[in-house]
C-alpha angles and dihedrals in degrees: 000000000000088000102045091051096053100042092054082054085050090049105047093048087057087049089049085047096055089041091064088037106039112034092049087048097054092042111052125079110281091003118110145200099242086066092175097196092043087048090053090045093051093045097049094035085054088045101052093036082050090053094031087053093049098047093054085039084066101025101035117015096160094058095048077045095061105036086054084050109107121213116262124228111278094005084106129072124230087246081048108057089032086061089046092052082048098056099037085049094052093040094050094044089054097047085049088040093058098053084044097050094042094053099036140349081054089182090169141033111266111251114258116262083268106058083043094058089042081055090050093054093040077056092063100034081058087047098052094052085053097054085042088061103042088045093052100046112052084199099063101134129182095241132023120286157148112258110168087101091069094043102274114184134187110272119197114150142094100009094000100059080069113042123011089227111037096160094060086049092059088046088067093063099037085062100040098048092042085063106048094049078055094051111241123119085187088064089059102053090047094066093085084066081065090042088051090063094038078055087060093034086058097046098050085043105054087044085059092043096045083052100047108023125083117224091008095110081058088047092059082052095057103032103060102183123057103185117004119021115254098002107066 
């Protein structure tokens, strides 16, 4: 049932995906719906979440778990779901922003086939980190909370001995890279617009864990970077 619910998660963020990609796309002046690079996108992203979703189905079932868990009423505090709007705002407007700017504002040359394929592979590295770090922390939740109720413990290693959120790194990758195999370099500047929201997500979060964890002040100790090694 793990699988299956997963899989229909899977299912309806790559229709939300091609929702923001496609339908811009079909509807603006010179765009169209048979957006190839969107499409492949679209095939290979559904491929790799539908793998992704069975291997920790079967290895880490309590992680999967988690990150399908939706926040209950209460559980969030105001900071919280104001950094989340925040992010799903910012993440929606730049999706919407790439077909747009493709199609028609074209503020900048398209990247050569190259620097789109280098794009494609920076994609699934992304991806991959982000995998790293669901797979390791079995509390990795979709939204801020407090989980010591349900057991929560300190996790530091693998991914996390080197940044605090590597699943936000892994999130920086993913988006660039998302925007250079569309072709907009636009759309990769504009991903500090999306760093500028995991900034606030991260803030709000290490206060609450700070707060609620145990050992995690002495984490933050050991641990330096919180988004990207050896910068900040």
């Amino acid at each position: 049932m793990l699988i299956i619910k997963g899989l229909v998660g899977g299912l309806f963020q790559l229709a939300l995906f091609g929702t923001f990609f496609i339908v811009p796309a079909g509807l603006l002046p010179g765009g169209t719906w048979h957006w190839e690079r969107a499409l492949i996108f679209l095939a290979v992203y559904g491929a790799i979440t539908a793998a992704a979703i069975v291997v920790l189905a079967i290895k880490a079932p309590a992680s999967l778990e988690a990150r399908l868990t939706r926040p209950e009423s209460g559980k969030q505090s105001r900071a919280s779901r104001m950094a989340s709007a925040a992010f799903i705002s910012a993440f929606g407007a730049w999706m919407v922003f790439i077909p747009v700017d493709v199609f028609y504002l074209k503020l900048l040359p398209p990247p050569q086939l190259g620097v789109s394929v280098t794009g494609a592979a920076l994609l699934l590295v992304g991806f991959a980190i982000m995998a790293a770090a669901i797979y390791q922390n079995r509390f990795i939740v979709s939204y801020i909370a407090d989980q010591t109720e349900q057991g929560q413990t300190l996790v530091d290693t693998g991914p996390y001995g080197v940044v605090r959120h590597p699943l936000y790194l892994g999130m920086l990758p993913y988006f660039a890279g998302m925007a250079l195999w569309l072709e907009s370099y636009a759309g990769f500047i504009a991903v500090f617009v999306i760093m500028a929201a995991l900034i606030t997500i991260i803030h709000v979060e290490e206060k609450t864990l700070q707060g609620a964890l145990p050992g995690y002040a002495d984490y933050m100790k050991r641990v330096r970077y919180r988004l990207v090694p050896f910068i900040w």
